[in-house]
C-alpha positions in Angstrom: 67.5 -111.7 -43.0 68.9 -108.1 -42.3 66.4 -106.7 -44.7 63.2 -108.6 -43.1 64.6 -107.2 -39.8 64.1 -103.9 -40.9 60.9 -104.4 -42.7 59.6 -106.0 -39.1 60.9 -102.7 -37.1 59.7 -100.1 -39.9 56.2 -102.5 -39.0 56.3 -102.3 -35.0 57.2 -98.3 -35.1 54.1 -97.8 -37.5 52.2 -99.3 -34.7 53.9 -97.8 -31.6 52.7 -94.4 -33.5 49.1 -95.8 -34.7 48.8 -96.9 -30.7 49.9 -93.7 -29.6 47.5 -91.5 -32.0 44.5 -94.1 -30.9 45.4 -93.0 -27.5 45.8 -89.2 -28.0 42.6 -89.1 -30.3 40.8 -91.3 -27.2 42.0 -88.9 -24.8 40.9 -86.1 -27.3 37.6 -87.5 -27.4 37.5 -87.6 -23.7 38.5 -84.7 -22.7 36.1 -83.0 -25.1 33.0 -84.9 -23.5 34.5 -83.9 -20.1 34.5 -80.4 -21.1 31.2 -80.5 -22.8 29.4 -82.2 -19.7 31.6 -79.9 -16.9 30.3 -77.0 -19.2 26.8 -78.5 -19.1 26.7 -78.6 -15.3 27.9 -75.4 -15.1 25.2 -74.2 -17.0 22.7 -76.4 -15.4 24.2 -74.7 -11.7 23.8 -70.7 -13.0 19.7 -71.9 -14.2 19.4 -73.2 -10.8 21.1 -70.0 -9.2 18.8 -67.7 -11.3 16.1 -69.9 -10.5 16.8 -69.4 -6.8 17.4 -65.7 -7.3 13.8 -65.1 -9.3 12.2 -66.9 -6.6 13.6 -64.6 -3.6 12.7 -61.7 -6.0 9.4 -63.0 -6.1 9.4 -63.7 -2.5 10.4 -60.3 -1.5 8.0 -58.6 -4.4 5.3 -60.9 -2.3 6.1 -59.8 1.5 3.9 -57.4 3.4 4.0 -54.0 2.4 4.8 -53.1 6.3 7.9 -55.3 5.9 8.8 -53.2 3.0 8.6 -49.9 5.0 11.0 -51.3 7.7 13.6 -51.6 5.0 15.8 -48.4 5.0 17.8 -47.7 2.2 19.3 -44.7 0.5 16.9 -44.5 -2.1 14.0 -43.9 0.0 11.9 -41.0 0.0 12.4 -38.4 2.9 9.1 -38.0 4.6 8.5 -34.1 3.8 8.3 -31.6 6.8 4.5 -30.6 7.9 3.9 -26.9 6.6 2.7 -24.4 9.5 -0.7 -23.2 9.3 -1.0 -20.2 7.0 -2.6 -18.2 10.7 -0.6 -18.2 13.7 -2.6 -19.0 16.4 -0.8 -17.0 18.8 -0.8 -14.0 17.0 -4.7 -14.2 16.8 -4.9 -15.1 20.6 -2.6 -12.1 20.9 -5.3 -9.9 18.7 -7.9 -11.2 20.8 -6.2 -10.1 24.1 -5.8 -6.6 22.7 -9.4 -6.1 21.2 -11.2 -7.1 24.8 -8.9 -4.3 26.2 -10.0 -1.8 24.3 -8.6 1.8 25.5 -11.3 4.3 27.0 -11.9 7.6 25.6 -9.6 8.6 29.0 -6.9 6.5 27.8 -6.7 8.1 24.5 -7.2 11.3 25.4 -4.0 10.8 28.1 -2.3 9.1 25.2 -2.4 11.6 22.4 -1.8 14.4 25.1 1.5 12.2 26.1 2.7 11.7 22.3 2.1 8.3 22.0 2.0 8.1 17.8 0.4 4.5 18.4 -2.6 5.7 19.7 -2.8 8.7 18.0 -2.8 6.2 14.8 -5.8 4.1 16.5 -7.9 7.5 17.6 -7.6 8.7 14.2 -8.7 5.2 12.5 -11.7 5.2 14.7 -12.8 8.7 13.7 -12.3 8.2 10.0 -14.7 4.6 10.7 -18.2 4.8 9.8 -19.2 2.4 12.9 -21.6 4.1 15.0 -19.7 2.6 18.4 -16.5 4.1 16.9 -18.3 7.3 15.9 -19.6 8.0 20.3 -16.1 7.6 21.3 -14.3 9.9 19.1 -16.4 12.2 20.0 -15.6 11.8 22.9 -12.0 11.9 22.2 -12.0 14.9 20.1 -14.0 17.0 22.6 -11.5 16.3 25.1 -8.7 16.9 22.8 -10.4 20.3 22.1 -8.7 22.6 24.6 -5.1 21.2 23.8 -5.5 22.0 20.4 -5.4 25.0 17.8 -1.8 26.1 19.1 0.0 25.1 15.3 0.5 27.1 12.0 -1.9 24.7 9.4 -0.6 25.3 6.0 -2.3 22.9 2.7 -0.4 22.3 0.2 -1.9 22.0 -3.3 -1.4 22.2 -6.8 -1.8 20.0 -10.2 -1.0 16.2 -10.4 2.6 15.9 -11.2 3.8 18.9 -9.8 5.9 17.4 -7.1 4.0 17.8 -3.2 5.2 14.6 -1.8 8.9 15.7 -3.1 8.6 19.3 -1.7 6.8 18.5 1.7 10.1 16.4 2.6 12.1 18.9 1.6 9.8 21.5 3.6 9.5 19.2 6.3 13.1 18.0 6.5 14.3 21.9 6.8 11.5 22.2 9.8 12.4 19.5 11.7 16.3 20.2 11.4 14.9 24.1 12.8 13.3 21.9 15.9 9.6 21.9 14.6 7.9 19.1 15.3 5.7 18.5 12.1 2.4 16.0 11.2 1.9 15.3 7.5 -1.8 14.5 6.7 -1.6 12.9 3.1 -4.8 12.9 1.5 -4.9 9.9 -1.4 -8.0 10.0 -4.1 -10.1 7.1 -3.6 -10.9 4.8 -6.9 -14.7 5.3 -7.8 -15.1 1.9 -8.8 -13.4 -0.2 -5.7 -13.2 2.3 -3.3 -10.2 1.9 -2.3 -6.9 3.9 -2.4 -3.0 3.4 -3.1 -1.9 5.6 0.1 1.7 5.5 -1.7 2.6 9.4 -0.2 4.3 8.1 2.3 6.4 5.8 0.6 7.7 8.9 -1.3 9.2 10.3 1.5 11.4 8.3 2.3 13.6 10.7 4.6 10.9 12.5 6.3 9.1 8.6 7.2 11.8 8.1 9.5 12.3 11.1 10.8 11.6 10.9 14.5 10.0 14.9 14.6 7.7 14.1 11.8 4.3 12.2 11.8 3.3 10.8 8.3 -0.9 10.3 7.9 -2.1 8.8 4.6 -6.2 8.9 4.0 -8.6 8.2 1.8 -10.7 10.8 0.3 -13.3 8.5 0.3 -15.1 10.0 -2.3 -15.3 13.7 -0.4 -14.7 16.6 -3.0 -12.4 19.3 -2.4 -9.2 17.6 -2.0 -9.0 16.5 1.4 -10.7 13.7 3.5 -14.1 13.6 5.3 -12.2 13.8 8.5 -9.5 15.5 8.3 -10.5 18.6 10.7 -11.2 16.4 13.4 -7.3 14.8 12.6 -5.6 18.4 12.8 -7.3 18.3 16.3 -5.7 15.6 17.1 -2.3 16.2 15.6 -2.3 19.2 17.3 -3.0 17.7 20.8 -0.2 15.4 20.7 2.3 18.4 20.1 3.4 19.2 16.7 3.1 22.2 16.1 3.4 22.3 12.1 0.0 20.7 10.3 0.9 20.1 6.4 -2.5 19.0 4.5 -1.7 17.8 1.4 -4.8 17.3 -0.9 -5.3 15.1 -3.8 -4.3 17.6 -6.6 -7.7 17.8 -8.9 -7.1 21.4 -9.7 -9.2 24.2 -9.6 -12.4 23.1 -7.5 -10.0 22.0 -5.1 -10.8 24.8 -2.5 -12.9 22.7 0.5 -9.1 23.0 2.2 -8.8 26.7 2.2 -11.4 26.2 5.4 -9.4 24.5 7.6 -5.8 25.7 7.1 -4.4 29.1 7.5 -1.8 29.2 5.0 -2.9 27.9 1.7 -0.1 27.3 -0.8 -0.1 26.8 -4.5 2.1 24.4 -6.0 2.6 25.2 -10.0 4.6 24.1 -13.5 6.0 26.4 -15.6 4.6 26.7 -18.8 1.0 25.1 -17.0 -1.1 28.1 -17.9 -1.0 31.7 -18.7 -2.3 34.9 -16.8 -5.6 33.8 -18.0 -5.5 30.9 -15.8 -5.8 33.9 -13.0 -9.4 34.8 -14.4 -10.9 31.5 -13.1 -12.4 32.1 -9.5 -11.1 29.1 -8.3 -8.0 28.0 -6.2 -5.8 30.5 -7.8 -7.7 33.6 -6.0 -7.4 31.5 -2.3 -3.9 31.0 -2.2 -1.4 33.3 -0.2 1.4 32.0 -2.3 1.9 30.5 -5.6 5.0 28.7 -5.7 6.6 27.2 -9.1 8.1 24.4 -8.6 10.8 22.2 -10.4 13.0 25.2 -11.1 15.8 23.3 -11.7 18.3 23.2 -14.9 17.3 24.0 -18.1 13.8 25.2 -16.5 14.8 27.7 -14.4 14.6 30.8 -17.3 10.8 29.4 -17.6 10.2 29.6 -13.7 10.9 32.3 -13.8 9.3 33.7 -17.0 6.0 32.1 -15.3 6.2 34.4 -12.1 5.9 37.2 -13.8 2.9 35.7 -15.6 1.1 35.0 -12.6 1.7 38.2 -10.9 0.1 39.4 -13.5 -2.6 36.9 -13.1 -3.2 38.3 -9.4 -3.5 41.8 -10.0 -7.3 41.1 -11.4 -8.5 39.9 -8.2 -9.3 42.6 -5.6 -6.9 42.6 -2.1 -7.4 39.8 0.3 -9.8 39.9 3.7 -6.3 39.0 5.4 -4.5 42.3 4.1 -1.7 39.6 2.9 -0.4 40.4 -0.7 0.0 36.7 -1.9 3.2 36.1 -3.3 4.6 33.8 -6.3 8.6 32.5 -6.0 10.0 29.7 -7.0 11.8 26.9 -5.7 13.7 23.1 -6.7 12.4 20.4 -4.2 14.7 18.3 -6.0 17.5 20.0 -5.2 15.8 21.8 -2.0 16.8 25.2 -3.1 14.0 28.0 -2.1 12.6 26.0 0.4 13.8 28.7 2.9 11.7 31.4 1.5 8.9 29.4 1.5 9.0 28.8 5.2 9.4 32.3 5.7 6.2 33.7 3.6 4.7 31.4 6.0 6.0 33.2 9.2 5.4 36.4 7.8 2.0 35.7 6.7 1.3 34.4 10.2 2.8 37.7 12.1 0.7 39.9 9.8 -2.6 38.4 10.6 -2.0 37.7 14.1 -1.2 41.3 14.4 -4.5 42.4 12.6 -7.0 40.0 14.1 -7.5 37.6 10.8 -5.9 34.8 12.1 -8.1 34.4 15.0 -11.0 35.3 12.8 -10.0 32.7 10.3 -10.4 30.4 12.8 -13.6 31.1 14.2 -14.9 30.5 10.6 -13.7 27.7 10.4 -15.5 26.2 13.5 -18.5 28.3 12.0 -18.0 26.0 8.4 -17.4 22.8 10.7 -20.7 23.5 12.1 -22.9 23.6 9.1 -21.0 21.1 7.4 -21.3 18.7 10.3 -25.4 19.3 10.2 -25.4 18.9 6.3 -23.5 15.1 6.7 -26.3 14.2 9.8 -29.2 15.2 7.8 -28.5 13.3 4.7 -26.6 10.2 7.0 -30.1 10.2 8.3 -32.4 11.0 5.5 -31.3 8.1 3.7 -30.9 5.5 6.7 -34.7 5.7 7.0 -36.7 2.5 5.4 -39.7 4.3 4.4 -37.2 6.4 2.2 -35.5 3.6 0.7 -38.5 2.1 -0.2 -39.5 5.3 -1.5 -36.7 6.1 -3.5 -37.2 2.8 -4.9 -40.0 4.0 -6.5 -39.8 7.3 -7.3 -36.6 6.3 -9.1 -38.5 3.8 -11.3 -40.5 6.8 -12.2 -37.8 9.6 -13.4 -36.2 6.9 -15.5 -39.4 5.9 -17.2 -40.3 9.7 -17.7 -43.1 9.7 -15.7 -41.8 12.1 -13.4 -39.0 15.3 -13.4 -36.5 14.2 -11.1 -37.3 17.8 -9.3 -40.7 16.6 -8.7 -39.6 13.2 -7.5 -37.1 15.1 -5.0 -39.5 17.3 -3.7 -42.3 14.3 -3.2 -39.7 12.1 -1.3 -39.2 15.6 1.2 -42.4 15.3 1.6 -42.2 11.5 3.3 -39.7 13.6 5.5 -41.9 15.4 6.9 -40.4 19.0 4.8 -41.8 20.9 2.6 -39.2 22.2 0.8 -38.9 24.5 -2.3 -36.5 22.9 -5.2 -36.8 25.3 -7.9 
C-alpha cells in the first residue's frame, strides 16, 4: 500500500510539471504572437507615418512657387547687390557744365599771366589740336601772350637714346629750383608711325622734379614732326614763359644727328653723350655735333669715369675741325653723373656764361630775331601744304596721278609738277 502511494504521487508530480510546461509553452506561444502582431502594428504605424510624410513632401513640392519664395531659410540665396553703371552720371553732367563754359581767349590770357598751371595745361592742349575752332583761339592767346614772353634762358637738351635726359634734367632741374628758378620741362615723346600714338612716360621718370611745386612738367607728341621736338612747341615756350618760369628745358626725342630743328628755338643747345659712343670722327659729320655749345658726357660714374674722361679729350678734338661759332662762344665738353648729381653745377654755369657772353656781344638778341624770322617761313610752309592738300580737286587729282607713277606711266617729277599746275603754280621741280 505504501509502495502504490508513492507510485500515485511520483504520477500527480509528473502531471503538476506536464501542466505547468503546457502552461509556460502556452504562454510562450502567446507571448510570441503578441510580439509578432505588436511588431506588425508597429510596422504598419511607421508605413503610415512615411506615407503621411511623402505626401506633405509632395504637397509642399506641389505649392505655388510664390509660397516657396516667402519661405526664409538659411540656405537661401542672397539676392546680389545691383552694380553701378560703369559712367557716372554726375561726372558727365559735371563735364557738360564745364564744356558750355568754355574760358575766352581773355580768360586764358589772365590765367597763364596769373600762373594758373590748369589753364596753362588747357591753352597748350588747344594749340597742339588740329581743330580749326581751337586753332582761332590760340592765336588769339599766343598773340596776347606775346609781350609777356621771351624774358627766360631756353636751353634743349639732346643726345642719343639711352643716354640719360629724363635722369639729368631732374637733376638739373632739382639744383635750379633749390637756387629759386622757377623752371618748365617740355618733354618731347616720339610718336609710333603705325598708331600714332605716344608713351609720354618722361614724366613718370622724374619722379622728384613731378612734384616739385617750382617746376612744370609738359609731355608731347612729336606727332610725326622731324627734328626732335613737337609741331608746337615754339608757340609752348611762349606760353611757359608768360606764366613766369623763367628756365625753358626742351628735351627732344633723341634720334641723333639730324636732330637739329631745336637749335632754332633755344639759345643754349646742349649735347648729351656716352663714353666710348664715337670717336673724333664722329665730329666730321655736320650735324648736331657742330650746333651744340656744350657736349656733356654723361654717366661718369664708377668704373666709367677713366673713359669720360678719355672721351673729352676725343671730342675736343673733334671740335677743333669746325671753324669758330657766329656766337664767339668756344663750346665746351665736361662731364658729369646725373645719377649721382655730380657736375651738374658746372653745367648750370656754362649756361650763365654762355648767356653773359652773347648778351654782351648782341648774339643773343640776334638769335632771337632768327628765330621769329624761321617761325615765319616755317609757319607759311605748314599753311601752304595744310591747304594744298585740303582742296578736293587735288585729292581727286592725286588720286590719279598716283595711279599713274605706280603704273610707270609717269615720273613722279612730272606727276608733281602737273598737280602744281591744278594749283594754279607753275613751278620748276628739277
Amino acid at each position: 500500500m505504501i509502495i502504490a502511494s508513492k507510485e500515485i504521487f511520483k504520477l500527480e508530480v509528473f502531471y503538476v510539471f506536464l501542466d505547468a510546461g503546457c502552461r509556460m509553452q502556452d504562454a510562450g506561444l502567446r507571448d510570441a504572437g503578441c510580439r509578432m502582431q505588436d511588431a506588425g502594428c508597429r510596422m504598419q504605424d511607421a508605413g503610415c507615418r512615411m506615407q503621411d510624410a511623402g505626401c506633405r513632401i509632395a504637397g509642399y513640392q506641389m505649392t505655388d512657387m510664390d509660397e516657396r519664395k516667402d519661405f526664409k531659410s538659411a540656405l537661401n540665396v542672397m539676392e546680389g547687390v545691383e552694380q553701378p553703371g560703369q559712367v557716372d552720371a554726375d561726372a558727365v553732367k559735371k563735364l557738360k557744365a564745364k564744356r558750355q563754359q568754355a574760358l575766352s581767349a581773355e580768360d586764358f590770357v589772365r590765367g597763364i599771366i596769373s600762373e594758373n598751371r590748369t589753364v596753362l595745361s588747357i591753352a597748350i592742349t588747344m594749340i597742339e589740336s588740329s581743330l580749326h575752332a581751337h586753332q582761332q583761339k590760340a592765336q588769339e592767346i599766343i598773340n596776347a601772350c606775346l609781350p609777356f614772353s621771351g624774358k627766360s634762358i631756353r636751353i634743349g637738351i639732346t643726345g642719343v637714346p639711352g643716354v640719360g635726359k629724363s635722369t639729368f634734367i631732374e637733376a638739373l632741374g632739382m639744383s635750379l629750383t633749390s637756387a629759386g628758378h622757377h623752371i618748365a620741362v617740355l618733354a618731347i615723346d616720339p610718336s609710333s608711325t603705325r598708331s600714332k600714338g605716344s608713351i609720354l612716360g618722361d614724366k613718370t621718370r622724374m619722379e622728384e622734379l613731378s612734384v616739385n611745386e617750382k617746376a612744370y612738367i609738359r609731355p608731347s607728341p612729336s606727332a610725326g614732326s622731324l627734328g626732335g621736338v613737337a609741331r608746337k612747341t615754339r608757340e609752348t615756350i611762349i606760353l611757359c614763359e608768360a606764366a613766369g618760369f623763367d628756365v625753358i628745358l626742351v628735351e627732344t626725342v633723341g634720334v641723333g644727328q639730324s636732330e637739329t630743328t631745336v637749335r632754332s628755338m633755344v639759345d643754349f643747345f646742349l649735347l648729351l653723350m656716352l663714353s666710348g659712343a664715337g670717336d673724333e670722327l664722329q665730329g666730321i659729320k655736320r650735324g648736331i655735333m657742330e650746333m651744340a655749345d656744350a657736349i656733356i658726357i654723361n654717366k661718369a660714374d664708377g668704373d666709367n669715369i677713366n673713359k669720360a674722361k678719355a672721351a673729352t679729350i676725343e671730342y675736343k678734338n673733334a671740335l677743333h675741325l669746325y671753324p669758330p661759332a657766329e656766337s664767339g662762344w668756344n663750346p665746351v665738353v665736361d662731364i658729369c653723373s646725373a645719377q649721382s648729381r655730380t657736375g651738374i653745377e658746372k653745367v648750370w654755369d656754362y649756361v650763365k656764361s654762355y648767356s653773359e657772353k652773347t648778351r654782351q656781344n648782341g648774339y643773343f638778341v640776334h638769335q632771337r630775331k632768327e628765330q621769329f624770322r624761321q617761325v615765319l617761313t616755317d609757319t607759311i610752309d605748314q599753311a601752304l601744304k595744310h591747304d594744298f592738300y585740303n582742296r578736293g580737286d587735288i585729292a581727286r587729282a592725286l588720286k590719279h596721278y598716283e595711279k599713274e607713277v605706280l603704273e610707270g606711266n609717269l615720273s613722279p617729277y612730272t606727276a608733281a609738277a602737273e598737280m602744281l599746275k591744278i594749283n594754279g603754280e607753275t613751278v620748276k621741280l628739277y
